[in-house]
C-alpha positions in Angstrom: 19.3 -19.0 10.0 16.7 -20.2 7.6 17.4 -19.1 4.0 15.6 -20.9 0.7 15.7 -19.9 -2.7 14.1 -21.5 -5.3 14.6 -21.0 -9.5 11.5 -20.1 -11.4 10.7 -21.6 -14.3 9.0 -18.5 -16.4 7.3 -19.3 -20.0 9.5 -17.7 -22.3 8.2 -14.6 -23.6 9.2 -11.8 -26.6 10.6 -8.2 -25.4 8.3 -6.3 -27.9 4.8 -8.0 -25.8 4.7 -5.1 -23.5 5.0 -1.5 -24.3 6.6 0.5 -21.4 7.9 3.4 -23.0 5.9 5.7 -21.0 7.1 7.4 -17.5 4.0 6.2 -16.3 0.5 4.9 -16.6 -2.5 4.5 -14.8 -4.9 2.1 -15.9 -8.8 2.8 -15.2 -11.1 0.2 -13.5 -12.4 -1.8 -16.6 -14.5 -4.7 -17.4 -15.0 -6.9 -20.2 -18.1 -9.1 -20.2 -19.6 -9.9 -17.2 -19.0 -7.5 -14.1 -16.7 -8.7 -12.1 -17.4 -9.4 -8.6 -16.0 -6.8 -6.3 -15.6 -9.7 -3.1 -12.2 -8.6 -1.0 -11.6 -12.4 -2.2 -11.8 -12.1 -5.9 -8.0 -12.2 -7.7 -7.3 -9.7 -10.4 -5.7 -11.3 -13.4 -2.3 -12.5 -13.4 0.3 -10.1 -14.8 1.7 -12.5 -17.6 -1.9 -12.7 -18.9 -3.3 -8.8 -18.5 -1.4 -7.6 -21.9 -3.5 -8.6 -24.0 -6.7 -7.1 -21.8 -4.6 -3.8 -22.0 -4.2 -3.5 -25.8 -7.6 -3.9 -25.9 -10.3 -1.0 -26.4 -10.6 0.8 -23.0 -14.1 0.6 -21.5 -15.2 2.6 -19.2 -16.6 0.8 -16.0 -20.7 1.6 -15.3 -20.5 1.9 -12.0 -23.7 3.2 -9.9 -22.8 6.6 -7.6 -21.9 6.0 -4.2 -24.3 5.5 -1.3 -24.6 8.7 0.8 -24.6 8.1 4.5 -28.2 8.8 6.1 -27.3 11.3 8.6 -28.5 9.4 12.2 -29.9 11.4 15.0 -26.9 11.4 18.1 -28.5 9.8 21.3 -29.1 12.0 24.1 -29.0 8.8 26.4 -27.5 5.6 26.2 -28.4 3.3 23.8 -27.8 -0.2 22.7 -27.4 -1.1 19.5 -26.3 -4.2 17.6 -23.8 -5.0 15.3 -24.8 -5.8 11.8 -23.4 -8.1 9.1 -21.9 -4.5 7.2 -20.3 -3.9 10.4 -18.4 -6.8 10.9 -14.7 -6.8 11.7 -15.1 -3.3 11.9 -13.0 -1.3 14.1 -14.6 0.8 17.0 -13.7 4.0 16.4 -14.4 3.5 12.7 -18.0 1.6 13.8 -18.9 5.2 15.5 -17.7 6.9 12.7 -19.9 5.3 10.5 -23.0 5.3 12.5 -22.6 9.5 13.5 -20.5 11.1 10.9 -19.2 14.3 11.8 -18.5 12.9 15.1 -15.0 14.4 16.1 -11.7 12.3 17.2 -11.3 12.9 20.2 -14.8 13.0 21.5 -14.5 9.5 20.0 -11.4 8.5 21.7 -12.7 10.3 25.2 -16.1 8.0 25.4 -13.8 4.8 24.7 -10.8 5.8 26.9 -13.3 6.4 30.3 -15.2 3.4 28.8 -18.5 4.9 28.7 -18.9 2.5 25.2 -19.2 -0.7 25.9 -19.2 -4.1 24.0 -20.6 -6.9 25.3 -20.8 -4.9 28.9 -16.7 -5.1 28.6 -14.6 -2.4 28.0 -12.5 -2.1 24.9 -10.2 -0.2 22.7 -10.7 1.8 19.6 -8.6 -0.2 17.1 -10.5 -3.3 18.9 -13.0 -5.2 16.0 -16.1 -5.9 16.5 -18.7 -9.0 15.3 -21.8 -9.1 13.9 -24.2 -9.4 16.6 -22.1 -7.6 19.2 -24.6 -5.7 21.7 -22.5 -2.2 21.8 -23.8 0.2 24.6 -23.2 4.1 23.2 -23.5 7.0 26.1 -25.1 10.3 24.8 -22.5 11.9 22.2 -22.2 15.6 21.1 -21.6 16.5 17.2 -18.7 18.8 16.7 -18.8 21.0 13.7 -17.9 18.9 10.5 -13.9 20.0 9.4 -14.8 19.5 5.9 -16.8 22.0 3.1 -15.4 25.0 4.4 -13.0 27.3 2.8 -9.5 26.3 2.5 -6.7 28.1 4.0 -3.8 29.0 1.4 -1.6 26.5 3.2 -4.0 23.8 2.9 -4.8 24.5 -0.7 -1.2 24.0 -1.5 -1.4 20.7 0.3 -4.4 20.0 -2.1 -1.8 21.1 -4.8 0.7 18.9 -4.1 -1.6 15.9 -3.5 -3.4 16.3 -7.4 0.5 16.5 -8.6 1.2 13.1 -6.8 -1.8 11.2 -8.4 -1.9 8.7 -10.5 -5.2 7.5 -10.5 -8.5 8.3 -9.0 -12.2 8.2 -8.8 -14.8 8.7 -6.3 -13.7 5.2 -4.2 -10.3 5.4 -4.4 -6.9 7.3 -5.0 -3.3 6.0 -6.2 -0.8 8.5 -5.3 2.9 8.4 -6.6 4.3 9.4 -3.3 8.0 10.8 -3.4 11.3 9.5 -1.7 11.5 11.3 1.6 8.1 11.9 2.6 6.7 9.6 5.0 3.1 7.7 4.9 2.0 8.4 8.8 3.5 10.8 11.3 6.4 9.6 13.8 8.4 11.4 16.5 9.1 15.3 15.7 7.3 14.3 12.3 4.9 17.0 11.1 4.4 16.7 7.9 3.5 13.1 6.4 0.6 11.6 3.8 -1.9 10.8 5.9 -1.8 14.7 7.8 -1.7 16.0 4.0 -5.2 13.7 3.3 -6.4 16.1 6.0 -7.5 18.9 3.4 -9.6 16.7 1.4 -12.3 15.8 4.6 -15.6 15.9 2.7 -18.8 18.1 4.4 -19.5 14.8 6.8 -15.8 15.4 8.1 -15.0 11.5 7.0 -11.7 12.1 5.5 -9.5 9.4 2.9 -7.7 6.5 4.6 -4.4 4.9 4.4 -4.9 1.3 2.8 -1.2 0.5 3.4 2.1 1.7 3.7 5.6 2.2 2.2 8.8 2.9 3.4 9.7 6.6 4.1 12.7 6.5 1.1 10.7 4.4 -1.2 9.1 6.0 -3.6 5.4 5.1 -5.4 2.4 3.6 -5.7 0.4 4.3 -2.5 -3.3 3.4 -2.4 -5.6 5.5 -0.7 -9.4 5.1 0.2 -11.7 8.1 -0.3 -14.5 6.2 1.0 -15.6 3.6 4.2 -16.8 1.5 1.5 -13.7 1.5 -0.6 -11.4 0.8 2.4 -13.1 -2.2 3.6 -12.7 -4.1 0.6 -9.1 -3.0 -0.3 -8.2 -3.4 3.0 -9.8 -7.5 2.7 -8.1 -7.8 -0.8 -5.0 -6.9 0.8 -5.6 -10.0 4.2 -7.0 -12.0 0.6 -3.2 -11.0 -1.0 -5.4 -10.5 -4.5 -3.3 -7.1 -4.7 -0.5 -7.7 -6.7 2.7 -5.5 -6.6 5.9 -5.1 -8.1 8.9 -2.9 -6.7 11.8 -2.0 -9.0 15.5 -2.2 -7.5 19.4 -1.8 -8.1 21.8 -4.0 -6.4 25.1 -4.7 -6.4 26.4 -7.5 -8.2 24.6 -10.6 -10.0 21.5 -12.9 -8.4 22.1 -16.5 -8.9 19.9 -17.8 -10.3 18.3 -15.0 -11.9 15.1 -15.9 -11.1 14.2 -16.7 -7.7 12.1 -17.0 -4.8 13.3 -16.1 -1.4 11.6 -17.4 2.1 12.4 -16.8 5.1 11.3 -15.5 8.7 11.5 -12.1 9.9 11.3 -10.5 13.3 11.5 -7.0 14.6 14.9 -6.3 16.7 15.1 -3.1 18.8 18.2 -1.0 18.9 19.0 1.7 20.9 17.9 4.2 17.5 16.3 2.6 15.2 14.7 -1.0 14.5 15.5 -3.4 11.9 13.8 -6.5 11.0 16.6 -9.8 11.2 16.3 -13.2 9.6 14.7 -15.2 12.7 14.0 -19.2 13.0 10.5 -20.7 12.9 9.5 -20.1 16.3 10.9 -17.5 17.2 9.6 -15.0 19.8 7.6 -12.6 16.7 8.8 -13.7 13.7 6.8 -14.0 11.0 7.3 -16.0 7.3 8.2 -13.9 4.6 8.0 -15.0 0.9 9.9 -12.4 -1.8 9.8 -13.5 -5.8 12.8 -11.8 -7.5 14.2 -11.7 -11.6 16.7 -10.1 -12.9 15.9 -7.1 -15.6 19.5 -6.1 -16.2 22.9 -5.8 -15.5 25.6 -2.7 -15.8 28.6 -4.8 -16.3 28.0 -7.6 -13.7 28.7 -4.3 -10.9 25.0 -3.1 -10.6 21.7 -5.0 -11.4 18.3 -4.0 -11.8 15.8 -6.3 -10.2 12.4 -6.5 -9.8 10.3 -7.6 -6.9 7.4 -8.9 -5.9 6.1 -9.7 -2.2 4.0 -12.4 -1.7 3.8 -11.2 2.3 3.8 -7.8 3.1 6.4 -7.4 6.8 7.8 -4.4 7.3 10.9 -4.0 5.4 10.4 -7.0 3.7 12.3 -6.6 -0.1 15.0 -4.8 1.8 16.1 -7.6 4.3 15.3 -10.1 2.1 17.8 -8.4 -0.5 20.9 -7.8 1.8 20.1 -12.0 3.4 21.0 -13.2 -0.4 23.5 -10.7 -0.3 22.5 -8.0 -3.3 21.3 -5.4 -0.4 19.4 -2.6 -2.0 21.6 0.4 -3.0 21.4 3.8 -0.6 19.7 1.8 2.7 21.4 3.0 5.5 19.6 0.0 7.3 20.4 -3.0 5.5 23.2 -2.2 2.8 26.1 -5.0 4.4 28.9 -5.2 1.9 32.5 -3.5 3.7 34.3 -1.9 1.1 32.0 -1.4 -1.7 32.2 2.0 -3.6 28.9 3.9 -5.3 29.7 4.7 -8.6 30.5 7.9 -10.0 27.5 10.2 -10.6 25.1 8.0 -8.4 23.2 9.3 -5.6 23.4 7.5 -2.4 19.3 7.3 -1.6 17.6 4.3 -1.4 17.1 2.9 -4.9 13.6 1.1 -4.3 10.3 1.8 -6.2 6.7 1.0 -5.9 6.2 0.2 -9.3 2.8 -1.0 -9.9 0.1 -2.1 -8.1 -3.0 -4.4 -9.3 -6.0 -4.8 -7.1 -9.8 -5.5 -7.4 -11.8 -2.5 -7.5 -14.4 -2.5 -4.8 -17.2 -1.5 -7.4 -15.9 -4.4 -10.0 -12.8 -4.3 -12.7 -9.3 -3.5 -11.7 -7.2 -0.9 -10.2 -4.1 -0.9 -12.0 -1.3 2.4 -11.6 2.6 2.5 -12.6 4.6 5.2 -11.2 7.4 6.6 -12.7 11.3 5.9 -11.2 11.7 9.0 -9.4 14.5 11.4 -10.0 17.6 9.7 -8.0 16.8 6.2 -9.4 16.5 7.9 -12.9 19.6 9.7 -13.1 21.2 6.3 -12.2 19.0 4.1 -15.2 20.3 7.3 -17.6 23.8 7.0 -16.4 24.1 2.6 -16.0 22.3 2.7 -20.0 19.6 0.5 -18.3 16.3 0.6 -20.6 13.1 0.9 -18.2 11.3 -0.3 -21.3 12.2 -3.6 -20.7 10.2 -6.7 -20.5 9.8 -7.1 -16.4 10.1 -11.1 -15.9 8.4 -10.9 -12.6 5.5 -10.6 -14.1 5.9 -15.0 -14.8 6.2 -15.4 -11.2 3.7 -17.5 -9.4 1.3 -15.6 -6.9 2.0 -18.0 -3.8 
């Protein structure tokens, strides 16, 4: 079992430098001198350094409107085209998308299933990518009505609803939504209702509809970022392979981390049980693990009993924060997966849900500045602050940790 923690060495720094009295914020996209490039590669600024950006006088980012697509004639034969720089590492289903919007799912799926499209004169698969220069053969394709610009049903309307009461910060690129504890990101067995169904209602009149950037847990609560646009979820998408988003996830623990600051590395494979999955500490080498690298601090402590941490994840594997808690044994309170102490009692008045949030998220915008949202703890992990006389206003000392 590999396990390595290492104590940071943050610059010291005053409580009263940050202001967090607010439930939440949402920073817009902002620039100050030259425009910053919007490259998937480009790093926004590190959080020990952005407060002083933040106290200064908001400007509003000049940002040109978005290009519309030009609507392309369907072929009524097959053609060949090539792939073009733009279309690189593109996926195929998204590649058609982009080329004949209004182009429906499944007629998309059906003419890659029978392998009617081909790439390089070899079959592939829809989530396949393709290269710049590819030769891709399209047969003739038929346009389905576009889903979007029509009127909403009432259902869907209240779908709308709830999405505008879960945002936290959007524009015409992109969309940060404060997603609640219980709802799920993408659909799973017997699972009807989910984020990505909901983004359903806001398809715009080419029936292109927003796109998942990433994902949370289903009991985490959040900052989720969305795309509205092709353009806007390639470059998220490559800040995120780039790791210039930043994020930070609030937590409560039991017990004390020593030290209080700390980085936390490991490997991490998937292990199938007869229910569910879990992800287990694995060796180097092992058969699908993968490395894993977690920076913790503590914020405060209720009596040495519970602790409030924060997190940030310099890898993103599925259920990252919340093995990597319970492997230095602080597991996360209210996870049925991964909480591993026999014996230990909730306190009075607590609720026993998963008490992990997606704080805040930092990311390049794809038009130049910086996304940057904070959600609010939710209602569960709220109640518990109120009742363990933790103070969310806090200085957050993850914000010294290094970015590798």
């Amino acid at each position: 079992m590999s396990r390595r923690i290492k104590r940071m060495n943050p610059k010291p720094r005053s409580r009263d430098e940050r202001d967090n009295s607010r439930p939440h914020q949402a920073h817009s996209a902002k620039r100050a001198g030259p425009r910053p490039s919007g490259k998937p590669g480009s790093k926004p600024p590190r959080f020990a350094g952005e407060r002083a950006e933040r106290r200064a006088p908001k400007v509003e980012l000049e940002r040109s409107a978005p290009a519309k697509p030009v609507e392309a004639l369907l072929p009524t034969k097959v053609q060949t085209v090539t792939v073009t720089s733009d279309e690189n590492n593109m996926r195929v289903d998204r590649f058609l998308e982009a080329r004949f919007p209004g182009l429906s799912f499944s007629h998309i799926q059906r003419v890659v299933r029978k392998g009617e499209l081909r790439v390089d004169g070899k079959r592939v698969d829809s989530k396949d990518r393709l290269e710049e220069g590819q030769s891709v053969r399209i047969p003739p394709l038929k346009l389905d009505a576009p889903k979007g610009g029509g009127e909403l049903s009432e259902a869907a309307q209240k779908t709308l609803k709830a999405l505008k009461e879960m945002t936290i910060w959007e524009d015409d690129d992109v969309l940060v939504l404060n997603k609640p504890a219980g709802l799920a990101v993408q659909g799973g067995s017997g699972m009807t209702r989910h984020i990505d169904q909901m983004l359903e209602v806001m398809r715009d009149a080419k029936g292109q509809k927003p796109r998942l950037v990433h994902r949370i847990d289903r009991e985490t609560s959040g900052c989720l970022l969305i795309a509205k646009t092709r353009f806007a979820a390639s470059h998220l998408t490559g800040a995120f392979r780039s790791r210039s988003a930043r994020k930070v996830y609030w937590a409560l623990v039991p017990g004390l981390p020593k030290p209080k600051q700390g980085r936390i590395s490991t490997f991490l494979a998937k292990e199938e049980g007869e229910d569910d999955t879990i992800m287990r500490i694995a060796q180097h080498g092992d058969e699908g693990a993968s490395h894993a690298v977690t920076y913790y601090a503590v914020v405060e402590t209720a009596g040495n009993k519970l602790t409030w941490v924060s997190l940030k994840p310099v890898t993103g594997r599925t259920h990252q924060l919340r093995a990597h808690m319970a492997h230095i044994g602080h597991p996360i309170v209210g996870d049925p997966k991964y909480f591993n102490i026999e014996n230990w009692q909730l306190p009075g008045g607590l609720q026993n849900r998963l008490h992990l949030l997606a704080r805040r998220i930092v990311i390049p915008h794809p038009r130049g500045g910086v996304i940057d949202a904070t959600a609010p703890l939710p209602p569960h992990m709220l109640q518990s602050w109120n009742l363990l006389g933790l103070d969310a206003t806090r200085f957050d000392p993850i914000e010294n940790a290094p970015e590798e």
